[in-house]
C-alpha positions as a Python dict, from the first residue, in 0.01 Angstrom:
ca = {
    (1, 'X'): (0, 0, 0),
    (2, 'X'): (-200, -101, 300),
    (3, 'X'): (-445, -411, 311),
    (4, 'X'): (-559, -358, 644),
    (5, 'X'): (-782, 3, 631),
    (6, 'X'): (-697, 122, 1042),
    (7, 'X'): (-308, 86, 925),
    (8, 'X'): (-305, 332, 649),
    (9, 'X'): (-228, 703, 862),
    (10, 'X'): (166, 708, 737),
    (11, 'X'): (-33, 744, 382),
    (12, 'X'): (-329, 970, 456),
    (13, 'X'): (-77, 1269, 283),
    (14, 'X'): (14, 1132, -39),
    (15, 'X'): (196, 1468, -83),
    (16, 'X'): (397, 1453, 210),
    (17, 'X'): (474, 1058, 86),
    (18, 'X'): (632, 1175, -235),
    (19, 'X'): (857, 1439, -61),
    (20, 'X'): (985, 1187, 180),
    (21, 'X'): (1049, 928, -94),
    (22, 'X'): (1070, 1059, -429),
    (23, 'X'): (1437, 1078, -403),
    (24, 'X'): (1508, 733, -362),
    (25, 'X'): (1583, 579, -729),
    (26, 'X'): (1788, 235, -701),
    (27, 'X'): (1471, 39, -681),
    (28, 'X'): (1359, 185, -961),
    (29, 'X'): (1665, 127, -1179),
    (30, 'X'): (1680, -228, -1059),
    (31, 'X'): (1358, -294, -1227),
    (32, 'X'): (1443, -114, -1526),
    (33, 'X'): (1707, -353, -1640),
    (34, 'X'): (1385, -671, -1595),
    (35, 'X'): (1154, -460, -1737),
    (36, 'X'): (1354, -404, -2082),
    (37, 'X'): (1288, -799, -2128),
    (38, 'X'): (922, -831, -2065),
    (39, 'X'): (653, -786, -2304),
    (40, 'X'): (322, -668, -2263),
    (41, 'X'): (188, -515, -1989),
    (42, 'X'): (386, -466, -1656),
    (43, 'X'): (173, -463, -1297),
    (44, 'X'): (286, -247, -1011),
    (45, 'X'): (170, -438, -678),
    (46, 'X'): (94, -159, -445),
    (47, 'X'): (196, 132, -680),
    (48, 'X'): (61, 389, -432),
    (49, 'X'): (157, 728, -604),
    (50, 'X'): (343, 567, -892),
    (51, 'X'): (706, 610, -753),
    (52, 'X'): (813, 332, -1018),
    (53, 'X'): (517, 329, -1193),
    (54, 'X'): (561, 660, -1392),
    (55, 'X'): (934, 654, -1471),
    (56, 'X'): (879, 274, -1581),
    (57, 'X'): (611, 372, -1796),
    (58, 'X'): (798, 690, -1944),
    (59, 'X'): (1040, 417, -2066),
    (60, 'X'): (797, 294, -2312),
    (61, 'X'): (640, -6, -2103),
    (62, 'X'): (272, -46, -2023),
    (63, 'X'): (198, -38, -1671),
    (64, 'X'): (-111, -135, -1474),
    (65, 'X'): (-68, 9, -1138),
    (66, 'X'): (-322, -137, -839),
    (67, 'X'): (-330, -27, -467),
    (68, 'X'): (-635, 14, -216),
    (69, 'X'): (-554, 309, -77),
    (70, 'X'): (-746, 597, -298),
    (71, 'X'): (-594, 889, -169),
    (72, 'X'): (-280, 758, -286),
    (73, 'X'): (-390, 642, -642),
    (74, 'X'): (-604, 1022, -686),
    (75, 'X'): (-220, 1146, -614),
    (76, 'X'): (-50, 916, -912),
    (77, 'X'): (-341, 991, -1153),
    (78, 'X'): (-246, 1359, -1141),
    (79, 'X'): (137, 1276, -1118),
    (80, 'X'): (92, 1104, -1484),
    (81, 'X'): (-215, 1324, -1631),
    (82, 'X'): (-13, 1557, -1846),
    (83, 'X'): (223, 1298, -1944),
    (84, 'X'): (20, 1096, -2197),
    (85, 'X'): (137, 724, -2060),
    (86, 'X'): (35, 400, -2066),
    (87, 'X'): (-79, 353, -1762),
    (88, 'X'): (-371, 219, -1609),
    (89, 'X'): (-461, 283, -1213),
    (90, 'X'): (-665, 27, -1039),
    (91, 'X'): (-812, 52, -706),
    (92, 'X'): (-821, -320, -543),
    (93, 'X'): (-738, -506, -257),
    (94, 'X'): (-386, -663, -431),
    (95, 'X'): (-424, -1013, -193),
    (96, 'X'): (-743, -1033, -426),
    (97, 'X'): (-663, -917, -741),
    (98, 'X'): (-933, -955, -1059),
    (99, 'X'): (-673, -804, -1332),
    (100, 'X'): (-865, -1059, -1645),
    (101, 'X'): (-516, -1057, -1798),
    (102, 'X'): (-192, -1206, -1727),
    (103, 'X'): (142, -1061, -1738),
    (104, 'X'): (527, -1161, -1741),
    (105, 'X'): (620, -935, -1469),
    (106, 'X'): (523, -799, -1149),
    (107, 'X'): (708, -650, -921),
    (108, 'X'): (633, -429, -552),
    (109, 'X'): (836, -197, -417),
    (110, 'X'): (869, -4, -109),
    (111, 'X'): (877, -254, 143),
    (112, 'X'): (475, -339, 62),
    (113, 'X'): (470, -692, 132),
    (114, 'X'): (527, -621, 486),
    (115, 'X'): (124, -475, 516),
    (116, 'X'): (36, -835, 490),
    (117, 'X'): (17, -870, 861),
    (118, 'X'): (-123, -1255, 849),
    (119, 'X'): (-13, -1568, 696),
    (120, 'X'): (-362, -1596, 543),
    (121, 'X'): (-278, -1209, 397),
    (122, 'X'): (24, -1337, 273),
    (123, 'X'): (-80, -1645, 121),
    (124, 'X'): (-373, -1402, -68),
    (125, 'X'): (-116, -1142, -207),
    (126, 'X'): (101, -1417, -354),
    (127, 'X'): (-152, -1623, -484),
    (128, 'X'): (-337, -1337, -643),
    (129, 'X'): (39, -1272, -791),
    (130, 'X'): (76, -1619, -891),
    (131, 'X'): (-286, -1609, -1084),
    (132, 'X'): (-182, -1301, -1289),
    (133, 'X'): (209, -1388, -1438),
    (134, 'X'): (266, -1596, -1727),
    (135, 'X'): (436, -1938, -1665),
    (136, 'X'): (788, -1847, -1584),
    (137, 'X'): (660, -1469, -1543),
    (138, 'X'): (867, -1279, -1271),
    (139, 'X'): (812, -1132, -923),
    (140, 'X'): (1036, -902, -797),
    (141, 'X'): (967, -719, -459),
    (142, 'X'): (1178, -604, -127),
    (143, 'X'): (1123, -624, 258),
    (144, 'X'): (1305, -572, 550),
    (145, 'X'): (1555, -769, 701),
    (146, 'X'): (1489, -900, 1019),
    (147, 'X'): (1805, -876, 1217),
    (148, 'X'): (1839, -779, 1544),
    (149, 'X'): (1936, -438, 1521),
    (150, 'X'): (1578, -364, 1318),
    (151, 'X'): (1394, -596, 1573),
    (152, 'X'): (1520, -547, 1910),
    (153, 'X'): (1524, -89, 1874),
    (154, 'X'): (1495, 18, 2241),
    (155, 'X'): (1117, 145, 2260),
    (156, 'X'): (1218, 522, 2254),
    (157, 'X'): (1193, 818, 2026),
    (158, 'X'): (1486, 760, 1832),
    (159, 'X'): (1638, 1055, 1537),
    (160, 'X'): (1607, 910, 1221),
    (161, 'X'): (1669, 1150, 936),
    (162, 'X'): (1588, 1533, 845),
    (163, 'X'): (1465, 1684, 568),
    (164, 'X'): (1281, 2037, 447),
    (165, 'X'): (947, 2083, 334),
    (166, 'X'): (889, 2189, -8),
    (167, 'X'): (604, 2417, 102),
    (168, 'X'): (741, 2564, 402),
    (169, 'X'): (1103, 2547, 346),
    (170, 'X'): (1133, 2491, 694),
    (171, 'X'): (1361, 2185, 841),
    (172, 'X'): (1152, 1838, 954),
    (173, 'X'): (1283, 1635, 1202),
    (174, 'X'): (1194, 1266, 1174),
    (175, 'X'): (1169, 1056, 1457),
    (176, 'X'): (1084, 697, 1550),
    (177, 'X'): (949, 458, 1811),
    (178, 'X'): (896, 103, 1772),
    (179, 'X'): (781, -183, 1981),
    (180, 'X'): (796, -568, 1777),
    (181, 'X'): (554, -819, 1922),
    (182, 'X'): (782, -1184, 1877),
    (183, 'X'): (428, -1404, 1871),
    (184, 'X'): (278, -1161, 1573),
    (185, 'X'): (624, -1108, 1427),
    (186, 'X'): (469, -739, 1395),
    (187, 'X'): (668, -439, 1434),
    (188, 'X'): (453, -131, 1612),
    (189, 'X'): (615, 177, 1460),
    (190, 'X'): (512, 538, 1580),
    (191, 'X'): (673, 833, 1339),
    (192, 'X'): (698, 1184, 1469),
    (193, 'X'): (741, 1452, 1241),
    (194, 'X'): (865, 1806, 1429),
    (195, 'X'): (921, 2100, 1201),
    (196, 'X'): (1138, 2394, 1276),
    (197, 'X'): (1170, 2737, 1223),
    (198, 'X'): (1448, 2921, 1085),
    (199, 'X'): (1600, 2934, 1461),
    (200, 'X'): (1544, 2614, 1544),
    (201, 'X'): (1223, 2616, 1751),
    (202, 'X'): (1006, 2345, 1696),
    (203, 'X'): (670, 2549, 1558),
    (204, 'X'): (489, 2204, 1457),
    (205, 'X'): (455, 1791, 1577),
    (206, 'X'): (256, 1529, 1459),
    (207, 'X'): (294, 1129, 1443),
    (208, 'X'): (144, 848, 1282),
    (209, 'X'): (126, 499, 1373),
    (210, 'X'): (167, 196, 1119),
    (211, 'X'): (228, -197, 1181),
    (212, 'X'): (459, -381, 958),
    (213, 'X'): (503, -765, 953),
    (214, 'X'): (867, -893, 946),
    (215, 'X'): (950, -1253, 739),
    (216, 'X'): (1256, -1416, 782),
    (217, 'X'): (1446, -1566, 524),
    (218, 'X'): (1359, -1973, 539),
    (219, 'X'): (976, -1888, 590),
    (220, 'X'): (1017, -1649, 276),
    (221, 'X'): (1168, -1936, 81),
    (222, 'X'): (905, -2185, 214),
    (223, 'X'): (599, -1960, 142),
    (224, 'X'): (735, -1819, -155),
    (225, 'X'): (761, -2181, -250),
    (226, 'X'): (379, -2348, -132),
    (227, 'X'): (262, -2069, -334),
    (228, 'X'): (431, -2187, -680),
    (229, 'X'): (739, -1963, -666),
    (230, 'X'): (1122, -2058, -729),
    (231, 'X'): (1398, -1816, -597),
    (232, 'X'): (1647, -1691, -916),
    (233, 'X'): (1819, -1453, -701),
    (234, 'X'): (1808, -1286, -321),
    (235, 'X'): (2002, -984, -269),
    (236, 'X'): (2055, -772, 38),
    (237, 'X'): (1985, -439, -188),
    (238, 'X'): (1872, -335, -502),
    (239, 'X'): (2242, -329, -664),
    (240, 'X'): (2247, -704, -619),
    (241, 'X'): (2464, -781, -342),
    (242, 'X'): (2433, -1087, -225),
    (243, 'X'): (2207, -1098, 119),
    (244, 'X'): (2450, -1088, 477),
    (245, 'X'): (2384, -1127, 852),
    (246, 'X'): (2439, -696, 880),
    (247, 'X'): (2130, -698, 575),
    (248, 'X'): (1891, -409, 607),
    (249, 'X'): (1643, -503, 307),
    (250, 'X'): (1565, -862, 125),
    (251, 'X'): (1541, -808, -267),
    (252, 'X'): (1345, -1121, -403),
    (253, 'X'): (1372, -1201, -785),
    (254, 'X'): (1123, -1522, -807),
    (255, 'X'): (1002, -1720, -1131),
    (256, 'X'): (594, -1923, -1149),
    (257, 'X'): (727, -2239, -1178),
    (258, 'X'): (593, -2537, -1328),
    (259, 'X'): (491, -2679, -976),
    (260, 'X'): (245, -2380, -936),
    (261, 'X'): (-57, -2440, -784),
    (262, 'X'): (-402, -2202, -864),
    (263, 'X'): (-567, -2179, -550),
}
């Protein structure tokens, strides 16, 4: 999900999204064990092409999925079309969400909360969150760690993983070059794509470019907290280990407490 419309091109391809992601599951499962104690209906912060949304929902839960981005929403409506679910797809801005119902939990996945480049973006996305749970209602969502490894990456085109296209067949080499700006706490991140041919030549390049914020750990707790939130659990993946210096991800499980505020 992107908030900020110039810092959307990694999802302009919904397709190529889903065959770069599909695969991954854990987050998935993690909410599946929450999910089987909440009643009512379920909201997907961000749900771009329903990753979660859809196998949630295929569980027997009602879902409400919301992201800006249409291209990616057009791509989840068709995912679920055939499938006769109970889902419904929203297309809003999710720091300003106008749901008219309340729920006992949302949750967003794939590293969305770091598209809230601002504190004032930030502040919007959990207050809009905090405005649509039930008292003691659940949040659950992941971002990156930001340890020095993922901060300080030489600004270079480094290999990061392969894959092959599903229309093609051909091999896809994925590459990455990143640049953080310490006053912003923003993380400039270029992605090359270079497909192959069956010898090897690359026939094919293109690259996007998308800006990610980074939030350590005490400002997470202290914003999580001005905006009526208490901390159950913090994990370092979405198998709940508990979260480590060497962490790659930060897996919040927060409650609305009775301290929360509507702004």
């Amino acid at each position: 999900m992107i908030i900020h419309m110039d810092n959307a091109e990694e999802y302009n391809n919904p397709a190529l999204y889903d065959q770069e992601n599909n695969a991954y599951l854990e987050d998935v499962k993690f909410l599946s064990k929450w999910a089987a104690n909440a009643d009512g209906v379920i909201i997907d912060i961000a749900c771009g092409t329903g990753r979660a949304t859809i196998p949630l929902a295929m569980e027997g839960h009602h879902l409400i999925g919301v992201d800006l981005h249409k291209g990616m929403l057009d791509e989840a409506r068709s995912k679920a079309a055939h499938l006769q679910l109970a889902i419904e797809w929203v297309e809003q801005d999710c720091s300003k969400l106008q749901l008219k119902m309340i729920s006992q939990l949302i949750y967003s996945i794939g590293n969305s909360f770091q598209h809230f480049l601002t504190n004032e973006d930030q502040d919007g996305l959990l207050s809009s969150v905090n405005k649509h749970l039930e008292m003691g209602g659940l949040f659950i969502f992941g971002t990156r760690f930001p340890s020095t490894e993922e901060l300080l990456q030489p600004p270079t085109e480094e290999y990061w993983r392969s894959y092959v296209d599903s229309e093609t067949h051909n091999a896809v080499d994925v590459y990455t070059i990143s640049r953080y700006d310490s006053l912003q706490q923003i993380q400039h991140y270029t992605t090359i794509r270079k497909m192959k041919d069956e010898n090897g030549n690359i026939i094919s390049e293109a690259s996007t470019n998308i800006r990610l914020r980074y939030t350590y750990p005490q400002e997470m707790k202290r914003i999580l907290g001005a905006n009526g939130f208490e901390i159950l659990h913090l994990y370092k993946d979405w198998h709940g280990t508990p979260l480590t210096d060497d962490s790659v991800e930060m897996i919040y499980v927060c409650k609305k407490s009775e301290k929360s505020v509507t702004k």
